[in-house]
C-alpha positions, 0 to 999 in steps of 0.5 A: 215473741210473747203474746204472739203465736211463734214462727216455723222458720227453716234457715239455710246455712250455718255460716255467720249470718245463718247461724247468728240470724238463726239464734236470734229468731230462736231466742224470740221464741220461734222454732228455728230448724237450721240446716246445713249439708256440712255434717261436721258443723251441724254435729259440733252445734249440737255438741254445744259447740260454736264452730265461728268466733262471733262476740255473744253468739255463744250466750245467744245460742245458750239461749236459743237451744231450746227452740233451735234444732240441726239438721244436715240433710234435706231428708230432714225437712220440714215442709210445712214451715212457714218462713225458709231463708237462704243465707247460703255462700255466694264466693267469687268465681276466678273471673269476678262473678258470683257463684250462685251453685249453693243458691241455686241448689238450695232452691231446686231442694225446695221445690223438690221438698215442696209439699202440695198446698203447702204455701212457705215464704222463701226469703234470700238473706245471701248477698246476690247478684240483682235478679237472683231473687226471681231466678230463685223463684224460677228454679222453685217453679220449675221443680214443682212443674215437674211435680205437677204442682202449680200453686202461687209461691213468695220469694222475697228479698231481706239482704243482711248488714252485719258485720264480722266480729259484730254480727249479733249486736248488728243484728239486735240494733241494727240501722235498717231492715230492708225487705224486697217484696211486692206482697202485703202478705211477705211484708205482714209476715215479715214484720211479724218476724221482726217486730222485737227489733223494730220496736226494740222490746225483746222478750223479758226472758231474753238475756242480751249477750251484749248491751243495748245501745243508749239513745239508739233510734228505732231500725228503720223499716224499707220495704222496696222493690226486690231488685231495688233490695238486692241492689242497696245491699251491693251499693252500701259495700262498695261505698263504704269501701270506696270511703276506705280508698279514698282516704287510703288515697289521701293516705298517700299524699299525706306522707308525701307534703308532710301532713299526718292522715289521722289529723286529715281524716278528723278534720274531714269527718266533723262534716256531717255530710261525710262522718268518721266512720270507714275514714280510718287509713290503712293497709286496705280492705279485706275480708268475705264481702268488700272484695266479693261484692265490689267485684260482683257490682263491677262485673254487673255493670259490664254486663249492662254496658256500664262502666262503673268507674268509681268501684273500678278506682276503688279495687285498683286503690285498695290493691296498691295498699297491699303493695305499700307494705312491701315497698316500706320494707325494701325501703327499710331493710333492702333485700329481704331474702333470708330476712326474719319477719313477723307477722302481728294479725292474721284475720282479715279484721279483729274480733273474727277468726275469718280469713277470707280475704284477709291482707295478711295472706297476700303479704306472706305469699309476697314474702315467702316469693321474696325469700324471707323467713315469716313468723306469725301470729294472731289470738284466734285465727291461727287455727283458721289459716293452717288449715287453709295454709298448710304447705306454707312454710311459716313459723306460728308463734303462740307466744306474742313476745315471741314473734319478736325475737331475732326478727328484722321487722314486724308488720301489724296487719290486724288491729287486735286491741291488745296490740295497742298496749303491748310492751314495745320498750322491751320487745324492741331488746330481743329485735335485730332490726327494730321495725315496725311498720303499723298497717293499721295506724294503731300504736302511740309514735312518740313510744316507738320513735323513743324505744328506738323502732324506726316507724312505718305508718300509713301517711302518718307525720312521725318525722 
């Protein structure tokens, strides 16, 4: 922010949107205080190591040190900033809804850490339920009540779009930037704040991790209603998953008449009223937000008496994508029990060692329940899913060939690049059975059909 007075922005949560958000800020020259209550996670950040696999975010946070601190106790606060963002977890409870404990947490220490004539503008950047905003408001108030401090407070609504494995170059180019206020003053700050995306001239001291686009637009700035902002972040998720399912639909009758789905999804997509983007068939959606946040807008509509149809179809969709997997190996190798199947991709997208969600967990919980024996492996999530899996009695393989090895099939459930280009003519030799079943339509056929793998794809004309 050269030439202009730098920001003191406190940011709540170091998770992937709290953290590359806070780098971001940091490396535009304001001084960006980032805590949160996971003492392991603040000590490694300070250690110069980055806790989540996030392209450029290592460079970026380079970048950015001088202006950032850590900090995990709210003992630590400072409360004469001037900016706090919430970008706090917000999981799924077992019923669907969202858990707001963090949230609300988060807002009752802000109101405890409140300094009298102090006037901080609290942003919500996690992904809440419609109404969270003022509830968060509420919660502040009612803590400086107690205090017996009655001053007018500013909360606002900023939802993020970033997307895992692309979060630092979503946040530097992005589409849009959405703020939910009614306030003249959140929205000066705010475009303050981000003005060096808007007009996309980062400082000159700033080395981008990761090149600017060419002939990128400008972001669009939107300043709505609150309830309009949290609203738009739920709606763009679930349509872009519902584009998913629906060409994973098509998927199905594709392999049924004879019509291959990638053809099917070009053909769709030069309409510019639909583009190709999230029309790619596969194995389903996962991850920590599409299946979060379609639930969470399922589950708001009921409360409002509205039945939400179409996300409804979207969920039950997805779920029979998973379920394909398995029927295309019975079809295959019949029973499955003792049967040695390896697994290519763990998280639940490439380039991220996120798992939440992923596909990959519910095919091995489904194979173990069969009796195969399962093998697995993934560049970087490995780690990630023994920790998270750790009486699962499976096989982690370090070395790729090695997943090939006596297996009877192979089931590619993440798209890594490297994936694509591997030499399956001569993997195909150390098989038992030689298949392959692409859930991600990533490989080249007529290779595969030549080194003698029967193939599966997803509503992929190979015959």
């Amino acid at each position: 922010m050269e030439g202009e007075q730098k920001l003191r922005i406190t940011m709540i949560g170091a998770g992937y949107v709290g953290l590359t958000t806070a780098a971001i800020f940091a490396s535009f020259g304001n001084d960006v205080t980032l805590l949160d209550i996971n003492k392991d996670k603040i000590e490694k950040l300070k250690q110069g190591e980055v806790p989540i696999f996030e392209e450029g975010l290592g460079e970026l946070l380079e970048v950015a040190r001088p202006n950032l601190t850590f900090i995990s106790s709210w003992g630590s606060f400072n409360s004469k900033t001037e900016l706090i963002i919430i970008t706090v977890g917000t999981p799924m409870k077992e019923n669907g809804d969202v858990d707001l404990t963090s949230v609300e947490k988060v807002a009752k220490s802000i109101g405890q850490k409140w300094s009298n004539g102090s006037q901080p503008i609290v942003i919500i950047k996690s992904t809440v339920p419609v109404g969270t905003t003022y509830r968060v408001k509420e919660w502040i108030e009612e803590e400086l009540k107690k205090r017996e401090i009655n001053q007018e407070i500013y909360v606002a609504s900023n939802p993020e779009f970033l997307r895992e494995g692309l979060a630092v170059y979503d946040s530097l180019y992005p589409d849009r930037i959405v703020i939910g206020t009614d306030s003249s003053h959140v929205q000066d700050l705010l475009k303050r704040l981000y003005s060096p995306i808007l007009n996309q001239t980062f400082p000159l001291s700033l080395k981008l991790p990761i090149q600017q686009p060419d002939h990128q637009p400008k972001p669009v700035w939107l300043v709505t209603e609150i309830k309009s902002a949290e609203l738009i972040k739920y709606a763009a998720n679930a349509f872009l998953a519902m584009k998913i399912s629906f060409i994973n639909e098509i998927a199905r009758l594709a392999e049924k008449v004879g019509a291959d789905i990638t053809e099917v999804a070009e053909g769709i997509g030069l309409d510019q009223r639909i583009g190709t983007s999230y029309l790619k068939a596969g194995i389903g959606w996962g991850g920590g937000c599409f299946p979060k946040d379609t639930s969470a807008i399922l589950n708001q509509g009921k409360e409002k008496g509205i039945e939400m149809s179409l996300v409804k179809a979207t969920i039950d969709v997805n779920q029979k994508q998973k379920e394909w997997v398995i029927s295309k190996l019975k079809e295959a190798l019949g029973d499955l029990k003792n049967k040695e199947i390896g697994i290519l991709g763990l998280s639940f997208k490439p380039n991220t060692d996120d798992i939440r969600g992923a596909i990959s967990i519910e095919i091995i919980e489904k194979l173990l329940e069969l009796g195969a024996a399962i093998k697995v492996y993934d560049p970087i999530a490995i780690d990630n899913f023994r920790k998270t899996y750790p009486k699962w009695k499976i096989k982690y393989i370090k070395k790729i060939e090695e997943i090939f090895e006596h297996s009877h099939a192979i089931i590619l459930v993440t798209e890594w690049k490297q994936f694509k280009t591997l030499p399956y003519g001569e993997l195909a030799k150390k098989m038992e059975d030689k298949i392959i079943i692409d859930g991600r339509n990533l490989l080249d056929i007529a290779p595969l059909i030549e080194a003698g793998f029967q193939y599966f794809g997803v509503g992929r004309n190979y015959s």
